[in-house]
C-alpha positions as CSV (number, residue, x, y, z in Angstrom):
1,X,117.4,-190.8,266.2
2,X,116.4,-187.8,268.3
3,X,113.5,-185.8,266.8
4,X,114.9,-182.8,268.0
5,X,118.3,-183.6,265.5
6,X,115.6,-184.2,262.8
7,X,114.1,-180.8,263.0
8,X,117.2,-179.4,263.0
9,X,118.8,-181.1,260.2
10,X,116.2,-180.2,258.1
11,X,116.1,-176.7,258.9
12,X,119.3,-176.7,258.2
13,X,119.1,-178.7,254.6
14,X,116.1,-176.2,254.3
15,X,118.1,-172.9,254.8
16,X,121.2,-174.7,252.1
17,X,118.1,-175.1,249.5
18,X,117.4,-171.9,250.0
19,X,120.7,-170.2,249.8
20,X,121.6,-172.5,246.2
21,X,117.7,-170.8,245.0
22,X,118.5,-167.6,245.9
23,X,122.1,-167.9,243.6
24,X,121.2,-170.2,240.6
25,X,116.9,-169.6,240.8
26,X,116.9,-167.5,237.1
27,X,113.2,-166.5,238.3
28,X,114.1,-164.9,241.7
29,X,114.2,-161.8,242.1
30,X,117.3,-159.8,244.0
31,X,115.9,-157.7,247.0
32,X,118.5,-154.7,246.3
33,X,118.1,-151.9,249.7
34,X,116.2,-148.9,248.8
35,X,119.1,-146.9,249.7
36,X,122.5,-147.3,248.8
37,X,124.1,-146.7,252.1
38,X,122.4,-149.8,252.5
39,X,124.3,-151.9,249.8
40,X,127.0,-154.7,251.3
41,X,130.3,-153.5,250.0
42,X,132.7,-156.1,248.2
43,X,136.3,-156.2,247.8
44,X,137.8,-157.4,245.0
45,X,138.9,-160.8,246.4
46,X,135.5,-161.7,246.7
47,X,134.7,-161.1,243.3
48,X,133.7,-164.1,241.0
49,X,133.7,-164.9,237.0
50,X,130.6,-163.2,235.7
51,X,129.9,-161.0,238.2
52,X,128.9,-157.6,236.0
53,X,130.6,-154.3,236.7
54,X,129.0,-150.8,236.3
55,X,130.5,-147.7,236.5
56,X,130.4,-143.7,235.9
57,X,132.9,-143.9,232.9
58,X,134.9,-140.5,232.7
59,X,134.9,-140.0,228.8
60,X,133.5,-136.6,228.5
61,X,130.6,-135.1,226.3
62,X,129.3,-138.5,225.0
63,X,128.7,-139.9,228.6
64,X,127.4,-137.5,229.7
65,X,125.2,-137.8,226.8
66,X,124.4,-141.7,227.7
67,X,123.7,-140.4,231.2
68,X,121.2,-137.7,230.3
69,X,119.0,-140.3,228.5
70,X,118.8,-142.9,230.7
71,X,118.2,-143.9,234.3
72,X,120.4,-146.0,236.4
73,X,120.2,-147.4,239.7
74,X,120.7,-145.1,243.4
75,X,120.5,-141.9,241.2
76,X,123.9,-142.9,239.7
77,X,124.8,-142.0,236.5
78,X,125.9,-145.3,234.6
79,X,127.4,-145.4,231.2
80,X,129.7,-148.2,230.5
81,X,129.5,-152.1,232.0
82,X,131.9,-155.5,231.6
83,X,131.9,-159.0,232.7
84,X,134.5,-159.7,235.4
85,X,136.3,-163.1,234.6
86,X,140.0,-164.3,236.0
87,X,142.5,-165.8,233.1
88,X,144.1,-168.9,232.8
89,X,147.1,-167.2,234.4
90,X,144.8,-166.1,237.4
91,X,145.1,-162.5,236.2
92,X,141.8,-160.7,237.2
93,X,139.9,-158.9,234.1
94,X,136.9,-157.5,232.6
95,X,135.8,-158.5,229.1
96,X,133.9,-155.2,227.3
97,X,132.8,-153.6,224.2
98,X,134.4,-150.3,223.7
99,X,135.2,-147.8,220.6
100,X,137.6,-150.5,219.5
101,X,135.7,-153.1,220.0
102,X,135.0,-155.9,222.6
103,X,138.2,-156.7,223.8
104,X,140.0,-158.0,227.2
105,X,141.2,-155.8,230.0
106,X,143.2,-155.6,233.3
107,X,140.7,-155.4,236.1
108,X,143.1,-152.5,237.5
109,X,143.2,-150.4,233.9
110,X,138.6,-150.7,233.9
111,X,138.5,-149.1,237.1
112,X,141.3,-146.3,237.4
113,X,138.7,-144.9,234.2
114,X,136.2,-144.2,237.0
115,X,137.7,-141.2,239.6
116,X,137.3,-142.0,243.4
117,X,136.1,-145.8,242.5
118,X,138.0,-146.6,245.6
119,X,135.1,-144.9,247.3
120,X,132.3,-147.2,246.0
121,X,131.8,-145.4,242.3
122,X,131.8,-148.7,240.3
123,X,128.8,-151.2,241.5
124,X,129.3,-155.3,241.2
125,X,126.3,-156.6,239.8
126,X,125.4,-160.4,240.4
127,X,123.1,-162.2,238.5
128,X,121.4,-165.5,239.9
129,X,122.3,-167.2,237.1
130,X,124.3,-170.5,237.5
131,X,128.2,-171.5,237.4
132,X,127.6,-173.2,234.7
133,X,125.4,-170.8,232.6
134,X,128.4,-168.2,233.9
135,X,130.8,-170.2,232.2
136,X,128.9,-169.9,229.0
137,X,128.1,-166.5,229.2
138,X,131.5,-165.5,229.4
139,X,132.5,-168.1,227.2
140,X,129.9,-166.3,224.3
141,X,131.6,-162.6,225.2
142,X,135.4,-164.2,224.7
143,X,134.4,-165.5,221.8
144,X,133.8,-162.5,220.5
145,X,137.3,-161.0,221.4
146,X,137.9,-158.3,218.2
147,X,134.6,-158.1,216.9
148,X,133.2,-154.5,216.1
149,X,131.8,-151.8,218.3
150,X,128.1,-151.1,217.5
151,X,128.3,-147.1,216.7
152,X,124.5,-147.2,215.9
153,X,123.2,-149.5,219.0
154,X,121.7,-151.8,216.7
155,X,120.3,-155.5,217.8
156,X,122.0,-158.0,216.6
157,X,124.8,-157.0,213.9
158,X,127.3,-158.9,215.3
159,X,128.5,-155.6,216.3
160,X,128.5,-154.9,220.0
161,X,127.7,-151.8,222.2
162,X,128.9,-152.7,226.6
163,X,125.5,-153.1,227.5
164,X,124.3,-155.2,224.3
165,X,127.3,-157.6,224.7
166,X,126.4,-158.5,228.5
167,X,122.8,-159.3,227.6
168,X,123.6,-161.0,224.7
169,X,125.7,-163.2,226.6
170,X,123.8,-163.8,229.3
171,X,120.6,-164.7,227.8
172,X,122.8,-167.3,225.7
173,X,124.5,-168.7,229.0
174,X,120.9,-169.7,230.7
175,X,118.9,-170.3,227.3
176,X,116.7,-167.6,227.1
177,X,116.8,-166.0,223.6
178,X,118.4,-163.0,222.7
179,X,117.8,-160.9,225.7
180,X,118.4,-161.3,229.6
181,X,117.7,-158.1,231.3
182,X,114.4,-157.7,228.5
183,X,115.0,-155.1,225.5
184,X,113.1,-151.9,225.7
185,X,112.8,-148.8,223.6
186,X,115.3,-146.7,223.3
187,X,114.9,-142.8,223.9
188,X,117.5,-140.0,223.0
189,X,114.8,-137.1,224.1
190,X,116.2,-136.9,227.5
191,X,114.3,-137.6,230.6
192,X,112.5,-134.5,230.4
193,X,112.8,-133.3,227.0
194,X,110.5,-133.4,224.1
195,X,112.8,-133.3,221.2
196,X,115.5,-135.3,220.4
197,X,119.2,-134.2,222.3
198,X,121.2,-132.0,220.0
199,X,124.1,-134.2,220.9
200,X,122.8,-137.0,219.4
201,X,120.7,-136.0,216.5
202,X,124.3,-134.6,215.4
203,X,126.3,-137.9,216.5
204,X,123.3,-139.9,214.3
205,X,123.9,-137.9,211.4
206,X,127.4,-138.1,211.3
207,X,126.8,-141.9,210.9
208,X,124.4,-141.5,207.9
209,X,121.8,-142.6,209.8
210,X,118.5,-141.7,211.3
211,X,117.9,-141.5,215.2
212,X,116.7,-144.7,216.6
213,X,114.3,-143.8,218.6
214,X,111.9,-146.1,220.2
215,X,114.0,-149.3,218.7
216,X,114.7,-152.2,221.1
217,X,117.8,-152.1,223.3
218,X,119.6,-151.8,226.3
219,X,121.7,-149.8,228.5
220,X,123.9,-149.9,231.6
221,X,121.4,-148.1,234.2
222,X,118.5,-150.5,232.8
223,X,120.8,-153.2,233.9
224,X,121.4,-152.1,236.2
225,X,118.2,-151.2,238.2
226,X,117.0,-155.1,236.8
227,X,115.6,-157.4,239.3
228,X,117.7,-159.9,238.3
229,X,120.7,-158.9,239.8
230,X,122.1,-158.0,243.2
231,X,124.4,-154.9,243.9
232,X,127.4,-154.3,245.8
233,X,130.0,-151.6,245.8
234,X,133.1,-152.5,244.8
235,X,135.9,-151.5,247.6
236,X,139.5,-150.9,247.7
237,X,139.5,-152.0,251.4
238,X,142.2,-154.3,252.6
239,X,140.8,-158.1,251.6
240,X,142.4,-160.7,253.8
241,X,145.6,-161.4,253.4
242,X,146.9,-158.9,251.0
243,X,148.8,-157.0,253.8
244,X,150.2,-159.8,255.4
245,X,153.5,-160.2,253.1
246,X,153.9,-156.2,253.9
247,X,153.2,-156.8,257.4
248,X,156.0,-159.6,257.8
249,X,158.3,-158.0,256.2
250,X,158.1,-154.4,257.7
251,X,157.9,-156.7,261.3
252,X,161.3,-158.4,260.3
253,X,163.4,-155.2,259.7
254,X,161.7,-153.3,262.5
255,X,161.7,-156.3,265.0
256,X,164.1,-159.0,263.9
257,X,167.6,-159.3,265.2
258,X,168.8,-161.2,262.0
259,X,168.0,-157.8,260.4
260,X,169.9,-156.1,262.6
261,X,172.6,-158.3,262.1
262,X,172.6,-158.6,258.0
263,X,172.8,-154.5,257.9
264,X,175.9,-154.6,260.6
265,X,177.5,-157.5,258.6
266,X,177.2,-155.9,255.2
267,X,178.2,-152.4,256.0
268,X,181.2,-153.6,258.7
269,X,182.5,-156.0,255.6
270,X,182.2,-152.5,253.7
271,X,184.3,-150.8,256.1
272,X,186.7,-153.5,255.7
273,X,187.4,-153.0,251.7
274,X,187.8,-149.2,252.4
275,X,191.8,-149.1,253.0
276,X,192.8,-151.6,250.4
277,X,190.4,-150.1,247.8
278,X,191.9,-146.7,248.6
279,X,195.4,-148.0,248.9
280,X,194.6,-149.4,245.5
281,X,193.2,-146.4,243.6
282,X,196.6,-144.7,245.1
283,X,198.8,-146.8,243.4
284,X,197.0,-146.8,240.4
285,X,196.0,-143.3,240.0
286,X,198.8,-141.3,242.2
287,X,197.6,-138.4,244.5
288,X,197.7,-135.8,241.9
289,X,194.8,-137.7,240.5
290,X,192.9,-138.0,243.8
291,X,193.4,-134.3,244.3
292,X,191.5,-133.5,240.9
293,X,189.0,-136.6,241.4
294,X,188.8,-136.9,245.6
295,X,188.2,-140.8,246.9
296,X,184.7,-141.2,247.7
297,X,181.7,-143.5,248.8
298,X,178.3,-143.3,247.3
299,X,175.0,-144.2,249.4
300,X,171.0,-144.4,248.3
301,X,169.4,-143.6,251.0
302,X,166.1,-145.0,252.0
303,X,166.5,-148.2,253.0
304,X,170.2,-147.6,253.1
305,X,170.6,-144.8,255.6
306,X,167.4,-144.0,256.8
307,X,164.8,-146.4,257.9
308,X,161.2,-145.9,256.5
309,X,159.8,-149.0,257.9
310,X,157.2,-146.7,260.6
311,X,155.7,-145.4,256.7
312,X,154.9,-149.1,255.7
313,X,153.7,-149.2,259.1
314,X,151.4,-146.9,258.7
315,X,150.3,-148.4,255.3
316,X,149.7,-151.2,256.7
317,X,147.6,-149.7,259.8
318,X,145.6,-147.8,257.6
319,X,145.5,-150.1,254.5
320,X,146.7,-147.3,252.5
321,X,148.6,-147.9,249.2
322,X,152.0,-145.9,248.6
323,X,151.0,-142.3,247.7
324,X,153.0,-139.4,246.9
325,X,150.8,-137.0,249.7
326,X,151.8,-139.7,252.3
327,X,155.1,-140.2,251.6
328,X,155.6,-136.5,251.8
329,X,153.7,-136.1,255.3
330,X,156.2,-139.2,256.3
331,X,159.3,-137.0,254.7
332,X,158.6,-133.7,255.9
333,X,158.4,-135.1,259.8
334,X,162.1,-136.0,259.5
335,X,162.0,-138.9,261.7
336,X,163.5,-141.8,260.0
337,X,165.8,-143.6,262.2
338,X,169.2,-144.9,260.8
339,X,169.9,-148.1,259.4
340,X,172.2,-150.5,261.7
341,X,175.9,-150.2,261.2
342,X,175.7,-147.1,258.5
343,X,177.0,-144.8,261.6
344,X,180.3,-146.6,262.2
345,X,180.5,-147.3,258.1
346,X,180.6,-143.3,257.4
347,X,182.9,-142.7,260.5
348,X,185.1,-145.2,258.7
349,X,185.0,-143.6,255.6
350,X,185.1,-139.9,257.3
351,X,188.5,-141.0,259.0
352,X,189.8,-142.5,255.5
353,X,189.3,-138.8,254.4
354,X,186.5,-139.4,251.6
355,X,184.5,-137.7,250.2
356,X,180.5,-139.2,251.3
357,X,177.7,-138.4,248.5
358,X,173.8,-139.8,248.9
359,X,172.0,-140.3,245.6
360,X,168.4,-140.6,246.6
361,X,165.3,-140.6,244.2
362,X,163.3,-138.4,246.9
363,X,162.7,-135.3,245.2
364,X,164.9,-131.6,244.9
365,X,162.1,-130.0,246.8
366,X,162.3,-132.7,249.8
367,X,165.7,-131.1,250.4
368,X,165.1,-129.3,253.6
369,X,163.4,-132.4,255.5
370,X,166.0,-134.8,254.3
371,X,168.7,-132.6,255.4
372,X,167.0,-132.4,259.0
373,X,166.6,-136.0,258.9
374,X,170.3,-136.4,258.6
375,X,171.5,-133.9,260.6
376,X,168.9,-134.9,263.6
377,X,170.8,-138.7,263.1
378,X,174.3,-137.3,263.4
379,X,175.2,-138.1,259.6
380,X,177.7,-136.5,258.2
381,X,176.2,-134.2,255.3
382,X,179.1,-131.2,253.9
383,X,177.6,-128.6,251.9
384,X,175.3,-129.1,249.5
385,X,177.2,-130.5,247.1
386,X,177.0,-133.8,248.8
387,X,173.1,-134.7,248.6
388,X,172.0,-135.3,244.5
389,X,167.9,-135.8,244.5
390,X,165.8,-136.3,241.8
391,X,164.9,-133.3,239.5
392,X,163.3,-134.9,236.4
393,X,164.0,-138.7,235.7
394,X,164.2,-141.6,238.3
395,X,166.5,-143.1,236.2
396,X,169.8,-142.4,238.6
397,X,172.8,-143.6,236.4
398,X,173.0,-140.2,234.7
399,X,174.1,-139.0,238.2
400,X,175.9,-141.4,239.0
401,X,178.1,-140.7,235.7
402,X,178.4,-137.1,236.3
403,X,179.2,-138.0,240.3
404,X,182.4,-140.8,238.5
405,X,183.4,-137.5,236.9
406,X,183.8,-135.6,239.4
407,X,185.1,-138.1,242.4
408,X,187.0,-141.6,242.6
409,X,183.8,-143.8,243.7
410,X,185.3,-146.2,245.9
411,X,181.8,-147.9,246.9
412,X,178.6,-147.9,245.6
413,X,176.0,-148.8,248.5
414,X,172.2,-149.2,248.1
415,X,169.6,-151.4,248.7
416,X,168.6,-152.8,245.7
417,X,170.8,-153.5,242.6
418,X,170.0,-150.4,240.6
419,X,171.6,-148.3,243.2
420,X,175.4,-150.1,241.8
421,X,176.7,-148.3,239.1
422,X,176.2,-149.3,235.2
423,X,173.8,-151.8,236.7
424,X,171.1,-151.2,234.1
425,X,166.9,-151.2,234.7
426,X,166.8,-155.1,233.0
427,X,163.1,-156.1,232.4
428,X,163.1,-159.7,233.5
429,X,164.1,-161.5,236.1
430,X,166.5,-164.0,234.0
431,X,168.6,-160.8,233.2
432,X,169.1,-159.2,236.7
433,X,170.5,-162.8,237.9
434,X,172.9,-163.1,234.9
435,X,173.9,-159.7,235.7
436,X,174.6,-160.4,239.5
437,X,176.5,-164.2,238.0
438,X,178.9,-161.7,235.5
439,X,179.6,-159.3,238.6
440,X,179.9,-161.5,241.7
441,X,183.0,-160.5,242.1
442,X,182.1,-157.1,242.3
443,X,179.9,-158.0,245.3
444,X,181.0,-156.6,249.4
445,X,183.8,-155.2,247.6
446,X,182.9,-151.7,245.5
447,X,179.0,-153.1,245.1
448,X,177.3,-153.1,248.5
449,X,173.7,-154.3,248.6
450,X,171.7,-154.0,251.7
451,X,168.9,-156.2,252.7
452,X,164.9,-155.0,251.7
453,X,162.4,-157.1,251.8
454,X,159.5,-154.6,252.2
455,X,159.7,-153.2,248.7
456,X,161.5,-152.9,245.5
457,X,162.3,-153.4,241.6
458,X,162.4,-157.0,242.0
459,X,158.6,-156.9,242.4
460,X,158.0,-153.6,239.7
461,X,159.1,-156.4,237.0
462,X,155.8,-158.4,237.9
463,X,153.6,-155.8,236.8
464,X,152.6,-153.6,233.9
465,X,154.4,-150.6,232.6
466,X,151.1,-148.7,233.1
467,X,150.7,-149.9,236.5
468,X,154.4,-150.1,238.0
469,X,153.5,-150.5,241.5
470,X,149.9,-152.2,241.8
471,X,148.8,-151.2,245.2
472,X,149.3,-153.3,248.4
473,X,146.0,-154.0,249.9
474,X,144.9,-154.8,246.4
475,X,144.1,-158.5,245.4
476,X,145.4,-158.0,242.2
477,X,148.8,-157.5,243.8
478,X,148.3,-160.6,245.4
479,X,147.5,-162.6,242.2
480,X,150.5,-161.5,240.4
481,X,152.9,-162.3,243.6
482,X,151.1,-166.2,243.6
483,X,152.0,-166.8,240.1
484,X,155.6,-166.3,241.1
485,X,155.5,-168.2,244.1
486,X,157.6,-171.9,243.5
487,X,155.5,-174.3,246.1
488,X,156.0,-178.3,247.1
489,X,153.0,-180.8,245.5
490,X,152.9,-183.6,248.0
């Protein structure tokens, strides 16, 4: 064998040793960049069960009060810290001791505590420990779902304060006692005070209790500034592959003829209905009736009239989430091209003599620019008695009663199923299909459902009610859309 290949290969077996050292070698110590500029940033596909996250908790005069007494890494001011761990169900969260005690939480409900953590305000910290003394750690916090919060910071209560549990947890995971990061006295003078904080010789004796000062423990900014873990910033950026459903989709409607083609279709099979529905509600009503209540056709319109895809473009350029000050830079341009086929559908209707209302969540003061919008496409738009916006609830079927009572709705045309009349917000997914099953027949006749596969409620089901769109360059997003996701297992 070629010497050269030999000094190679073990090089290269050298530089592997090394690498597993520098992860599982409990003695090593992390080489963190003086400056934190410096620091490698980290996005939240790339983090991994047991990493520990640190961050600048919002929760008024009592962190500040944590903050004022101790010292935590880059100047930062750290009060509150969990272990990141992904669930059974995939479901990324972060396992902590809070006022009610240590429980479980959603990944995306620990961070939106911290303002601006999409700019690098909540630290990763990873310890060198191994998988398997991980897996034990985290295994020790879990176990301790419910337990009590430690209001007096005592050692070893079986009550837990966020910094306490970590340690705890960690020192059990690689065998090393009670403490990981190394208990040190505690202080509530203040970094440059002599007497003890007024803040907490009061929060002390509400608890009955004398001030501990100078007994063992631990806090986040100790932890954090320990050699025995490496830091990161946590970012919001784009991970791979969290953009590429968006980007397929928003590249189908804006590129794809079969797009094209499913918008014609639907609204020319639309146009189609229109005579025999109003010959119908004719015979039925008489024209007295249409007098009081006029014939009419009712459209959503993004996504239905207007075309928003160069917004999700621009998401998806940027990496930017939906927000409300972008989506109103995107509506107050006016430029949102028409969807295929609505044209010819409204002149249909126009020449039918009805009456054409849009019922749009965009909001009463996006009046102006949507009116521009329409009347720069040509759209037929009569007084303003024809365009109902949203003034207080998104919920639309309270103006879609009051429009029934006031005109002979004819069609209801949108692109998703909570644009059709008395179609309710269900919360599952088994309900919106029984609901489609009981009203097929109500489908391309007087229920007209255009395609969207960039956005919708179909996907709002898949999240939480605090969190009803979870951003789209976040992983988390991409978690939840996998566990939905039938596949083939050759």
């Amino acid at each position: 064998m070629d010497g050269r290949f030999l000094k190679g290969h073990r090089a290269h077996l050298l530089g592997v040793l090394c690498s597993l050292l520098w992860f599982w070698g409990g003695d090593l110590q992390a080489q963190n960049p003086k400056s934190e500029s410096e620091l490698e940033r980290m996005g939240m596909a790339d983090l991994r069960d047991g990493d520990l996250l640190f961050q600048e908790w919002n929760c008024g005069e009592g962190c500040a009060a944590i903050a004022d007494v101790t010292q935590s890494a880059y100047r930062r001011r750290l009060t509150h810290c969990g272990f990141f761990y992904r669930d059974r169900t995939g479901t990324l969260r972060v396992v902590e001791a809070v006022g009610r005690g240590v429980v479980s939480t959603e990944l995306q409900d620990f961070l939106e505590r911290t303002s601006e953590w999409r700019r690098g305000r909540v630290l990763v910290g990873r310890t060198m420990a191994s998988p398997v003394a991980l897996r034990a750690a985290l295994d020790f916090a879990l176990a301790r779902l419910g337990q009590p919060y430690d209001a007096a910071f005592a050692i070893g209560n079986e009550q837990w304060y966020c910094s306490e549990l970590l340690d705890a947890a960690l020192a059990h995971g690689v065998g090393e006692g009670t403490s990981y990061f190394g208990l040190e006295p505690m202080t509530f003078r203040g970094l440059r005070g002599s007497q003890v904080a007024p803040y907490w010789q009061h929060y002390f004796d509400s608890l009955g209790i004398s001030v501990p000062e100078g007994q063992p423990g631990i806090n986040p900014g100790a932890m954090s500034r320990s050699s025995r873990i490496r830091l990161s910033l946590l970012s919001s950026e784009p991970t791979p592959g969290t953009m590429d459903a968006l980007l397929l989709s928003t590249l189908f409607v804006q590129r794809s003829a079969e797009y094209q083609a499913l918008c014609m279709q639907t609204y020319r099979g639309a146009a189609l209905q229109l005579p025999s529905l109003l010959d119908s509600v004719r015979r039925h009503l008489g024209s007295a009736a249409l007098l009081q209540r006029p014939a009419a056709v009712v459209l959503d319109l993004d996504e239905t009239v207007l075309d928003n895809s160069p917004y999700a473009g621009w998401q998806i350029r940027h990496g930017s989430a939906y927000s409300s000050p972008s989506w109103q830079a995107w509506v107050d341009r006016a430029e949102a091209g028409a969807i295929p086929g609505v044209r010819d559908y409204l002149t249909t209707a126009q020449q039918l003599g009805l009456r054409i209302y849009y019922l749009s969540n965009r909001k009463r003061s996006q009046w102006a620019a949507t009116e521009r919008n329409l009347q720069a496409l040509g759209l037929p738009l009569v007084g303003l008695d024809s365009l109902w916006l949203r003034v207080e609830s998104s919920d639309k079927q309270a103006r879609r009663d009051a429009l029934a009572n006031q005109a002979t709705v004819l069609q209801w045309v949108g692109d998703n199923l909570q644009d059709m009349n008395n179609f309710k917000s269900y919360s599952t997914e088994e309900e919106r299909l029984q609901v489609v099953q009981g009203q097929a027949e109500r489908l391309g006749r007087d229920w007209i459902l255009l395609p969207n596969p960039v956005y919708g409620p179909w996907e709002d089901l898949w999240h939480t009610s605090s969190e009803p769109s979870v951003e789209a360059t976040s992983s988390l997003r991409k978690e939840r859309l996998l566990q939905r996701l039938r596949f083939f297992r050759p």
